[in-house]
Biotite code that builds the C-alpha atoms (Angstrom):
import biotite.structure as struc

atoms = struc.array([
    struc.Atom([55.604, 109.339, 144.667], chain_id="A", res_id=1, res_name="UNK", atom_name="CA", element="C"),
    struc.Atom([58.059, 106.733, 145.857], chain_id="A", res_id=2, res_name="UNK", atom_name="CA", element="C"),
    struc.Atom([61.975, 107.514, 145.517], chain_id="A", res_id=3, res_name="UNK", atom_name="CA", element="C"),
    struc.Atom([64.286, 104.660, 144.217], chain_id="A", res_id=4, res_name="UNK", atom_name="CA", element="C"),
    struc.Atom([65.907, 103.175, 146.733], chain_id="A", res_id=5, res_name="UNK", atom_name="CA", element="C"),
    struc.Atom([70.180, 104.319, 147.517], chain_id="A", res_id=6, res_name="UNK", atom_name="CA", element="C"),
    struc.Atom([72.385, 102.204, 146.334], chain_id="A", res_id=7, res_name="UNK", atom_name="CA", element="C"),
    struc.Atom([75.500, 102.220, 147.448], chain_id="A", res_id=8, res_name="UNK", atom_name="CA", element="C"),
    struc.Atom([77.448, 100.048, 145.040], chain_id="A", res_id=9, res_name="UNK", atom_name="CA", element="C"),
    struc.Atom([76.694, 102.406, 142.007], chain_id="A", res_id=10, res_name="UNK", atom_name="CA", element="C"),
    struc.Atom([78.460, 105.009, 143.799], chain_id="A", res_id=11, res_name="UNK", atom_name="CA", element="C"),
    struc.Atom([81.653, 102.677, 144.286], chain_id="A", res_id=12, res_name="UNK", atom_name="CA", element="C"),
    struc.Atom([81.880, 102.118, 140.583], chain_id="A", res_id=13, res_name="UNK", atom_name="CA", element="C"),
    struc.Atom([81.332, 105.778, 139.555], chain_id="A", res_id=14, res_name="UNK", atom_name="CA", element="C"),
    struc.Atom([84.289, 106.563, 142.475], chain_id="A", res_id=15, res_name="UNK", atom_name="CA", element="C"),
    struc.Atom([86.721, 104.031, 141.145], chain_id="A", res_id=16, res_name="UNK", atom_name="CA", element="C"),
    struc.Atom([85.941, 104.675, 137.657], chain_id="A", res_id=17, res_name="UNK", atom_name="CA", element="C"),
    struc.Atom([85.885, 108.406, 137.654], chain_id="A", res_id=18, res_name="UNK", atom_name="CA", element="C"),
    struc.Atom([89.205, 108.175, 139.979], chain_id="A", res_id=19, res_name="UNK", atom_name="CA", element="C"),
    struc.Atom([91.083, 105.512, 136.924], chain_id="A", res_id=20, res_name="UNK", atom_name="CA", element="C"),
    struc.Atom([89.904, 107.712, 134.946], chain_id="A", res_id=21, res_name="UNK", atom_name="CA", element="C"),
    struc.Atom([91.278, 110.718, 136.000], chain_id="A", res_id=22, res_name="UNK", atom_name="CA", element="C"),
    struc.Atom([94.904, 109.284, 136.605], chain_id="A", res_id=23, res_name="UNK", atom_name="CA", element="C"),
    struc.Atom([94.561, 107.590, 133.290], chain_id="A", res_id=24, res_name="UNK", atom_name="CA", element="C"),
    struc.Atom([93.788, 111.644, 131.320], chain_id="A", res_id=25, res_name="UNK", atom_name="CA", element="C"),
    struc.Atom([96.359, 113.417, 134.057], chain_id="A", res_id=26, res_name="UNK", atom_name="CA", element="C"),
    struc.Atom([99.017, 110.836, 132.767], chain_id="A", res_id=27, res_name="UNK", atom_name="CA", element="C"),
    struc.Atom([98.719, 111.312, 129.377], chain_id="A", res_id=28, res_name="UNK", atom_name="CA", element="C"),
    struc.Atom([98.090, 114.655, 129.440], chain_id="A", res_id=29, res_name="UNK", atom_name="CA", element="C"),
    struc.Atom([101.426, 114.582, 131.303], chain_id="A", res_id=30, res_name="UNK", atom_name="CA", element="C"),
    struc.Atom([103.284, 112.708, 129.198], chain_id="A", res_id=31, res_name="UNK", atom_name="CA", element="C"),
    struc.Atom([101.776, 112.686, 125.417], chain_id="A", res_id=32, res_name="UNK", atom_name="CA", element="C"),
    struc.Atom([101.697, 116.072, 123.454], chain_id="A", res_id=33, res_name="UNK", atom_name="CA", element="C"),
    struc.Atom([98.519, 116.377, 121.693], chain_id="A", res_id=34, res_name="UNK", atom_name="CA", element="C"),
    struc.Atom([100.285, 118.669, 119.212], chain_id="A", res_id=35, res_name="UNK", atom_name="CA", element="C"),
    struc.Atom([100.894, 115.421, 116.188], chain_id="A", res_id=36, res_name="UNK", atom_name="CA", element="C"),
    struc.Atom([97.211, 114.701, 116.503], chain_id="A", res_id=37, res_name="UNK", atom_name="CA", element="C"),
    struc.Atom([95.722, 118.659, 116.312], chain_id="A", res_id=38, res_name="UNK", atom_name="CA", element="C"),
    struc.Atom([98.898, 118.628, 113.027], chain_id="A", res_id=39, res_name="UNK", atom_name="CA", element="C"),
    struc.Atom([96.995, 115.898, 111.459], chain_id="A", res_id=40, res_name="UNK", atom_name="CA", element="C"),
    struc.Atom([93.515, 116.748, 112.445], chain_id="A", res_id=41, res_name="UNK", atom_name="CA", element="C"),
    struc.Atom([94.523, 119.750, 110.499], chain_id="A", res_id=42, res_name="UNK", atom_name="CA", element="C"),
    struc.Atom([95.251, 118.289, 107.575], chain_id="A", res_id=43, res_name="UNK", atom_name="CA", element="C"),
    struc.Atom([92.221, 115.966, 107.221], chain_id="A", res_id=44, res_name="UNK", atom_name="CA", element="C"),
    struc.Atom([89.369, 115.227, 109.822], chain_id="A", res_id=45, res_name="UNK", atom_name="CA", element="C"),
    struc.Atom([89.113, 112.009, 111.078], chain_id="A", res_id=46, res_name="UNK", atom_name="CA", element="C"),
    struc.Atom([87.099, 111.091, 114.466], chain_id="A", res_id=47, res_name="UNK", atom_name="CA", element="C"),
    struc.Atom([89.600, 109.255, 116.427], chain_id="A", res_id=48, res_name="UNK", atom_name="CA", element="C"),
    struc.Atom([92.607, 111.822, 115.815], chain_id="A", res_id=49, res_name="UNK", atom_name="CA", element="C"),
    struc.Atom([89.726, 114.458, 116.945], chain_id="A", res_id=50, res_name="UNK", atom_name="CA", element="C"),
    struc.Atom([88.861, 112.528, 120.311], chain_id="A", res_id=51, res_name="UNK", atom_name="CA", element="C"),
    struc.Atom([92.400, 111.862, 120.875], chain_id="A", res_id=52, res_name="UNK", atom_name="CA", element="C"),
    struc.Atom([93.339, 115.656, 120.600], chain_id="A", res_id=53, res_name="UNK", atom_name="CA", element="C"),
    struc.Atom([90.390, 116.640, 122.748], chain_id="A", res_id=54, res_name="UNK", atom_name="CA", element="C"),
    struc.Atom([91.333, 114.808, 125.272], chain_id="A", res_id=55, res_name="UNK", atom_name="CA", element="C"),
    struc.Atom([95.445, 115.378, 125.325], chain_id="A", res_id=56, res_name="UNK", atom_name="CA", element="C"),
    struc.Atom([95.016, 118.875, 124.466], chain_id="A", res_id=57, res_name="UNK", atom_name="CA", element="C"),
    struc.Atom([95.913, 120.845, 127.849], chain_id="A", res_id=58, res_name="UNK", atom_name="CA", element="C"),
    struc.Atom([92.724, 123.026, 128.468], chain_id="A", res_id=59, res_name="UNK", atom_name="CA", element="C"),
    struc.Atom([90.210, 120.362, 127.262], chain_id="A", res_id=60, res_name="UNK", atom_name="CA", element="C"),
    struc.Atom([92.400, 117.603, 129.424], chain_id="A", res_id=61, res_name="UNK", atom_name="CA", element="C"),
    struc.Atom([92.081, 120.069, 132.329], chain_id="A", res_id=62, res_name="UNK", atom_name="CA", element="C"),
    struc.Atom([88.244, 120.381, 131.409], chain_id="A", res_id=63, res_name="UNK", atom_name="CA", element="C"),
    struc.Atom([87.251, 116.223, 131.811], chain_id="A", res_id=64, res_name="UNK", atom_name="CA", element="C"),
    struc.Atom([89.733, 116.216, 134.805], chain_id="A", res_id=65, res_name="UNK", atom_name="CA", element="C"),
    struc.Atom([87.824, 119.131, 136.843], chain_id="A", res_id=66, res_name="UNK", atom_name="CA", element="C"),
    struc.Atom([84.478, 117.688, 136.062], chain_id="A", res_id=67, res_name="UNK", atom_name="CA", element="C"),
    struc.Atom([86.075, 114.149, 137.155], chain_id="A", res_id=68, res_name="UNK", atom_name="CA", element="C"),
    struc.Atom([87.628, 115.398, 140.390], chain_id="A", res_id=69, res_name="UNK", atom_name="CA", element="C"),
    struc.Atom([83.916, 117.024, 140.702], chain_id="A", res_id=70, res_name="UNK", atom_name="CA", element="C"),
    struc.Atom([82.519, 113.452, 140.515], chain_id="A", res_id=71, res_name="UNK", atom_name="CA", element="C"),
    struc.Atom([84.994, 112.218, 143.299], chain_id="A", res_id=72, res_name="UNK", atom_name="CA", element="C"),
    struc.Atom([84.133, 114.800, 145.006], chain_id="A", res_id=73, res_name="UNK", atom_name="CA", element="C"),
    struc.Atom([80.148, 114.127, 145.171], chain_id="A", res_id=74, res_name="UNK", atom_name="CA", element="C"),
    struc.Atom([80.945, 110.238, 145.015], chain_id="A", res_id=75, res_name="UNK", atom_name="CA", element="C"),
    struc.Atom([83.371, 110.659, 148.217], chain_id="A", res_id=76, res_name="UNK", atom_name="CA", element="C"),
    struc.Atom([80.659, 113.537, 150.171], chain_id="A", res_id=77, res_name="UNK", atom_name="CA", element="C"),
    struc.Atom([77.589, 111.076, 149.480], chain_id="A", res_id=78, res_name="UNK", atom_name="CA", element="C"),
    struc.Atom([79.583, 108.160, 150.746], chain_id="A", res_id=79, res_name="UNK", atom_name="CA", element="C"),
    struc.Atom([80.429, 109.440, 153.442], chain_id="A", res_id=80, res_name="UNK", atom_name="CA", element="C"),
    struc.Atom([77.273, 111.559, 154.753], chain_id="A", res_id=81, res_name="UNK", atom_name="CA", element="C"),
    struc.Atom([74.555, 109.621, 152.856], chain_id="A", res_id=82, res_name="UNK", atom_name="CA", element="C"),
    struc.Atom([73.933, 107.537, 156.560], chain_id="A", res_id=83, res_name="UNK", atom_name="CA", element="C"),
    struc.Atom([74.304, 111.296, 158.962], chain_id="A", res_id=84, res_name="UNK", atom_name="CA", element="C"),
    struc.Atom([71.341, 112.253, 156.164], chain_id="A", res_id=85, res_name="UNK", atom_name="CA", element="C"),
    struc.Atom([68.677, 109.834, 157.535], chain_id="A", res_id=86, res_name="UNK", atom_name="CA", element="C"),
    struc.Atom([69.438, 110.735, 161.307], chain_id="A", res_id=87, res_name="UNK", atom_name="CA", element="C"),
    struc.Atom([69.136, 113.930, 161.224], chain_id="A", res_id=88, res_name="UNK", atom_name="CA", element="C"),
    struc.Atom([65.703, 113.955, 158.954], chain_id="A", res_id=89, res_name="UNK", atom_name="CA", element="C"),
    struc.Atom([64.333, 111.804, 162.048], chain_id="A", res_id=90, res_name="UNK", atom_name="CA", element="C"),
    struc.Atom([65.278, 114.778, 164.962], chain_id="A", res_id=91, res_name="UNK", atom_name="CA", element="C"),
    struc.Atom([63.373, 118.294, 165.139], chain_id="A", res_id=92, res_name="UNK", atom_name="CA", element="C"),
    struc.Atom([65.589, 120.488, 165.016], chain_id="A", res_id=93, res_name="UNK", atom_name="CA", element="C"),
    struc.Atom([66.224, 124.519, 165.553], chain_id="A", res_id=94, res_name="UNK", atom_name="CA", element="C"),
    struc.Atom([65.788, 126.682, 162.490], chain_id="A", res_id=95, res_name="UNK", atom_name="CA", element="C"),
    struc.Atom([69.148, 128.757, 163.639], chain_id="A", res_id=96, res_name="UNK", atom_name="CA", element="C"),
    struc.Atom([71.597, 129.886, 161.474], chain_id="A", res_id=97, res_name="UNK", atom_name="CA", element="C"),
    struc.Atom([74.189, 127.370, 162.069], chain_id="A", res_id=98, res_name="UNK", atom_name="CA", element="C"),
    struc.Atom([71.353, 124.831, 161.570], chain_id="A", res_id=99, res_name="UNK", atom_name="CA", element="C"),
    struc.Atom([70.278, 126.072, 158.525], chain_id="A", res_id=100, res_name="UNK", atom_name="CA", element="C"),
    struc.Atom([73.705, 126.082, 157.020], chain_id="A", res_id=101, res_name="UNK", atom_name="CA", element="C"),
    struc.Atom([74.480, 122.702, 158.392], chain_id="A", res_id=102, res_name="UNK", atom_name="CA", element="C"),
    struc.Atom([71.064, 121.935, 156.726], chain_id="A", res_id=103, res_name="UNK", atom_name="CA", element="C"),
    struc.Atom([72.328, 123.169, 153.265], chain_id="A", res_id=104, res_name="UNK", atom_name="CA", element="C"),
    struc.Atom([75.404, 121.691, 153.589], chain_id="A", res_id=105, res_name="UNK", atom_name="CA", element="C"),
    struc.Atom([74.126, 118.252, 154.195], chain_id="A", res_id=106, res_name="UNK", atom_name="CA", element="C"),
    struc.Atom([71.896, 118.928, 151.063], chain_id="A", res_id=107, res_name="UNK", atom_name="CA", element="C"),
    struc.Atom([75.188, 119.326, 148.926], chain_id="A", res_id=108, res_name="UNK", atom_name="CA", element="C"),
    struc.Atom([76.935, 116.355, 150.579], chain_id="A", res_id=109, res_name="UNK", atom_name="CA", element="C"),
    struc.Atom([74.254, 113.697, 149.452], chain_id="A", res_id=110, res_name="UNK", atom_name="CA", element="C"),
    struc.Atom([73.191, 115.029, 146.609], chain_id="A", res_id=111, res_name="UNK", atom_name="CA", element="C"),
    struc.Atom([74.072, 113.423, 142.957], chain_id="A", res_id=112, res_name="UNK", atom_name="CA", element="C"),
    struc.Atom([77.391, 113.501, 141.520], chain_id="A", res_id=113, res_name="UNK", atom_name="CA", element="C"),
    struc.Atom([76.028, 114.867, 138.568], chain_id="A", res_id=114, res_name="UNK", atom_name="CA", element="C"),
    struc.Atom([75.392, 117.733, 140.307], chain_id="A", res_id=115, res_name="UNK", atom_name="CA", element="C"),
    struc.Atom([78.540, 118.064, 141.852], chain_id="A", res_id=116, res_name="UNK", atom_name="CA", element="C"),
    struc.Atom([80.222, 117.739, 138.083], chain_id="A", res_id=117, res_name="UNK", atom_name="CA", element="C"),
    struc.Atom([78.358, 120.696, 136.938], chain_id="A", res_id=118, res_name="UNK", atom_name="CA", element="C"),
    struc.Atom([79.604, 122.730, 139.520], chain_id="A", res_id=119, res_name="UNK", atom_name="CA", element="C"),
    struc.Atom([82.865, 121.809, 139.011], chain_id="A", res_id=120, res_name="UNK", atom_name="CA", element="C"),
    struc.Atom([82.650, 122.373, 135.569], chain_id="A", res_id=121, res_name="UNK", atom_name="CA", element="C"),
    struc.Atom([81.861, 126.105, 136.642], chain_id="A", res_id=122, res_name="UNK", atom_name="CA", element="C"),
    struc.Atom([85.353, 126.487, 138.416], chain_id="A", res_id=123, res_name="UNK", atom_name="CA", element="C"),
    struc.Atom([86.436, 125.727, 135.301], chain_id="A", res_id=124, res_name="UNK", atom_name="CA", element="C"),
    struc.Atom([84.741, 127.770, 132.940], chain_id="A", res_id=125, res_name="UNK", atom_name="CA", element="C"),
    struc.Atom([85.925, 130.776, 135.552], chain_id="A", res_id=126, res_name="UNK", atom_name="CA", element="C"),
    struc.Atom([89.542, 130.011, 135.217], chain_id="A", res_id=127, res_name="UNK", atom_name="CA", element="C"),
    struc.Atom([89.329, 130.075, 131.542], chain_id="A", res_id=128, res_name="UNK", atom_name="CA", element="C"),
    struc.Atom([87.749, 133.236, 132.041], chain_id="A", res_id=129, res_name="UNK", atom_name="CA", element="C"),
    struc.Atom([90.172, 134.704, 134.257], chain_id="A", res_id=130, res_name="UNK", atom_name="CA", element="C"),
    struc.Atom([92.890, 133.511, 131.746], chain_id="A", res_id=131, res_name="UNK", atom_name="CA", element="C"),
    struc.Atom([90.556, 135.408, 128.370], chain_id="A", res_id=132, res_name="UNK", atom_name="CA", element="C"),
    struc.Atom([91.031, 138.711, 130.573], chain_id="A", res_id=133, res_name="UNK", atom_name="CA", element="C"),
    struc.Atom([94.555, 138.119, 131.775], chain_id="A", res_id=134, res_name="UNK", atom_name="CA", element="C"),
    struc.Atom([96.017, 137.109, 128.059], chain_id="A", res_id=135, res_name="UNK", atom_name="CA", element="C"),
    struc.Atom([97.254, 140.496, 127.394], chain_id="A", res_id=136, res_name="UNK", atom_name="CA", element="C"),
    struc.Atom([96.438, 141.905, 123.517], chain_id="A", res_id=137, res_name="UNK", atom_name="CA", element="C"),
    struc.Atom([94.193, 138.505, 123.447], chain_id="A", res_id=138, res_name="UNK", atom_name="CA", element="C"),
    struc.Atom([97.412, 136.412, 122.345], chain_id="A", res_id=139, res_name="UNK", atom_name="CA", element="C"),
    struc.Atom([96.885, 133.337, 121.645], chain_id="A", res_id=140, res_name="UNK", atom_name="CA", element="C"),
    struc.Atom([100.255, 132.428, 121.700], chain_id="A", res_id=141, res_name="UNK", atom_name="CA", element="C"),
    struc.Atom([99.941, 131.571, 125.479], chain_id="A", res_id=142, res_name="UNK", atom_name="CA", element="C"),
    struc.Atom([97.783, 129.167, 125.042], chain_id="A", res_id=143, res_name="UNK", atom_name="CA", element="C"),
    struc.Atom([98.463, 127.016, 122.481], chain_id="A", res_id=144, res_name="UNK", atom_name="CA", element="C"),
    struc.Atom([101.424, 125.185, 123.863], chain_id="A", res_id=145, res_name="UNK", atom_name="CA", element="C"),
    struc.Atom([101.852, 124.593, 127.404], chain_id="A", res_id=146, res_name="UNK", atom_name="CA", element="C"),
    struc.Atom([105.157, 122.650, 129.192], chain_id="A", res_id=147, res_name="UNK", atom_name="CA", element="C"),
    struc.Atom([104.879, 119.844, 131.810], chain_id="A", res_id=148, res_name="UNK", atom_name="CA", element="C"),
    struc.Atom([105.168, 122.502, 134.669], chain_id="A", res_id=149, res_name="UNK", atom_name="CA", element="C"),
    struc.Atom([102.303, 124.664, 133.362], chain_id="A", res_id=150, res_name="UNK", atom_name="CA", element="C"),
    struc.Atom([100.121, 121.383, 133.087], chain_id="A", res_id=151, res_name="UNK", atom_name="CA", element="C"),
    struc.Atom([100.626, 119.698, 135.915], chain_id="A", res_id=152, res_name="UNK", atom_name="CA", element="C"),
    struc.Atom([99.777, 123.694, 138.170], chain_id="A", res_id=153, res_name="UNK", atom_name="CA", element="C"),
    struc.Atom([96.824, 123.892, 136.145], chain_id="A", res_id=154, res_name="UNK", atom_name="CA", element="C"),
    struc.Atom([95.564, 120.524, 136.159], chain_id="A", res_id=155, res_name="UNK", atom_name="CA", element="C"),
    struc.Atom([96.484, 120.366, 140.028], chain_id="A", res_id=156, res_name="UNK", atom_name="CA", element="C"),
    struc.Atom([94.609, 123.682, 141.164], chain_id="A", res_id=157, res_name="UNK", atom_name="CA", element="C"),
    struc.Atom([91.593, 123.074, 138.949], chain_id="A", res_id=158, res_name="UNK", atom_name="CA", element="C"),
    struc.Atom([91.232, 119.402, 140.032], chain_id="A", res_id=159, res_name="UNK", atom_name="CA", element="C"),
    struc.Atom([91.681, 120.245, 143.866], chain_id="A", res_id=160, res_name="UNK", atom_name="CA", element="C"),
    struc.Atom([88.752, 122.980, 143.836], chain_id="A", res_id=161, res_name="UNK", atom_name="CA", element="C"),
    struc.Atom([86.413, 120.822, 141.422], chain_id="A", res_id=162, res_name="UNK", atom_name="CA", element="C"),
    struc.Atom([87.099, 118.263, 144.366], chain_id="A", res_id=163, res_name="UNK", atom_name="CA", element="C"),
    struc.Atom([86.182, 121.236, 147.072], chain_id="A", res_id=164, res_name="UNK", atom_name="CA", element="C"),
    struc.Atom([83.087, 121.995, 144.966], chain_id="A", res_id=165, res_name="UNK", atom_name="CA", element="C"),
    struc.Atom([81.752, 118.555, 144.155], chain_id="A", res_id=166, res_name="UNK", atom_name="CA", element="C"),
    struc.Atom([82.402, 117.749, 147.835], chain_id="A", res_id=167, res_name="UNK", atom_name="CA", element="C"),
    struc.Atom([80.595, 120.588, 149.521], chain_id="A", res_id=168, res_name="UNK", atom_name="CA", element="C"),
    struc.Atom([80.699, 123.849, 148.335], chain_id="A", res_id=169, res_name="UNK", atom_name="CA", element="C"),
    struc.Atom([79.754, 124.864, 151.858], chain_id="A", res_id=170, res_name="UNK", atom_name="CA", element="C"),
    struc.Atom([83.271, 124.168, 152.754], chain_id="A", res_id=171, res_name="UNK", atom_name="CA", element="C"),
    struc.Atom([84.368, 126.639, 149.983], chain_id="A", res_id=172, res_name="UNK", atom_name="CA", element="C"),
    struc.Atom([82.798, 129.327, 151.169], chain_id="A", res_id=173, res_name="UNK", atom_name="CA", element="C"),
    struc.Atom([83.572, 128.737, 154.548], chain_id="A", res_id=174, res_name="UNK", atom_name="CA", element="C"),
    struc.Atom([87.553, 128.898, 153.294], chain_id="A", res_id=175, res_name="UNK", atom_name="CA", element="C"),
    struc.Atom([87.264, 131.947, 151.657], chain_id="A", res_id=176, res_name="UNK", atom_name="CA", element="C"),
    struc.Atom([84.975, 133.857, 154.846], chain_id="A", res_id=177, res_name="UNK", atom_name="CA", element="C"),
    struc.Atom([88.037, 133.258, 156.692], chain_id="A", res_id=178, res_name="UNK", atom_name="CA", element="C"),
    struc.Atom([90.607, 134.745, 154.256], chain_id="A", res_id=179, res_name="UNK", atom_name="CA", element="C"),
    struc.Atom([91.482, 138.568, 155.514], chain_id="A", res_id=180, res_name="UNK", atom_name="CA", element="C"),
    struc.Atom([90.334, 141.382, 154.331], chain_id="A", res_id=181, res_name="UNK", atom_name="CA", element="C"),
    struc.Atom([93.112, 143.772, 152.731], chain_id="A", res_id=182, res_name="UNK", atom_name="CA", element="C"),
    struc.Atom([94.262, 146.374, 155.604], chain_id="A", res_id=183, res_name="UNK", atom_name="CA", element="C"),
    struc.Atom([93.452, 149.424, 154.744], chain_id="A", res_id=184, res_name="UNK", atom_name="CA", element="C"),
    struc.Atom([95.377, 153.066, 154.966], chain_id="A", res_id=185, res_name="UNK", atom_name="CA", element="C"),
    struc.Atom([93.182, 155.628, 157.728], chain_id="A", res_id=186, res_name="UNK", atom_name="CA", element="C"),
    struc.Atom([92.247, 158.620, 155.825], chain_id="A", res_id=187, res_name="UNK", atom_name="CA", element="C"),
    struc.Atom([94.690, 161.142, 156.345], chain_id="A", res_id=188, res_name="UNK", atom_name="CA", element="C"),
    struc.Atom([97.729, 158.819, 157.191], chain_id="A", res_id=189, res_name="UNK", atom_name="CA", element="C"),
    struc.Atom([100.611, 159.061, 155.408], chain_id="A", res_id=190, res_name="UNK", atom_name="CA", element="C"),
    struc.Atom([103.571, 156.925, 154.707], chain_id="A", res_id=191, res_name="UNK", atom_name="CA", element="C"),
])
């Protein structure tokens, strides 16, 4: 079976693009309250008040701009790593640990954006599940209008780990081995 040869120009464009067009979303999510299009989408149905909406409204803004900082991500790893991938398939190397998890993260780093999207997408879909839980008597009050600060913490923290993901999940992990673990009280102590 042959493979299609890399190109490196496609991933350029899907960089820049996916990087215009997450400034261009962040901005008007920003700056543009989706609330006069969701008021009129209410009151009759029409396509490009529903795609506008979708895509000022804060949690599906937040949505396209995870799964786009995913894409940067995966654009920026592959760039960078796509050239360490071919040296290293030409050297025998150790089956350690360390070189197996080297291994897997070079697997992540050159692998397609696409991938790196979906992943993202999952950081997502666990901070709106965090958020279900946390919304006490399942208020949706909380939810349905948000203020610049609340956007732009959001959009910021769900954006910078879609970026993590997409880049190398590896890396992730890695961060969060390190964190400590909660000190505990000896049996018996007392305070």
């Amino acid at each position: 079976m042959k493979t299609m040869p890399y190109r490196k120009w496609v991933d350029y464009v899907i960089g820049f693009l996916s990087l215009v067009a997450w400034i261009t979303l962040f901005g008007s999510g920003l700056l543009i309250s989706s609330r006069p299009y969701r008021d009129h989408l209410a009151a009759s149905f029409n396509w490009l008040d529903f795609v506008v909406a979708a895509s000022l409204y804060t949690y599906t803004n937040v949505a396209i701009l995870t799964c786009l900082s995913g894409v940067i991500g995966g654009v920026s790893s592959r760039l960078t790593f796509k050239g360490y991938q071919a040296e290293t398939e030409d050297q025998d190397q150790p089956a350690d640990s360390d070189q197996a998890l080297a291994s897997v993260s070079m697997a992540y780093r050159v692998e397609s954006p696409l991938a790196s999207m979906c992943r993202s997408f999952l950081v997502y879909l666990l901070y709106i599940a965090g958020l279900a839980i946390g919304i006490p008597g399942g208020t949706t009050e909380a939810i349905s209008e948000t203020n610049a600060a609340q956007y732009l913490r959001m959009a910021g923290l769900l954006s910078l780990l879609g970026f993590a993901v997409g880049y190398d999940p590896t890396l992730f992990h890695a961060f969060l081995a390190n964190i400590p673990s909660p000190i505990r009280k000896k049996t018996g102590e007392h305070s």
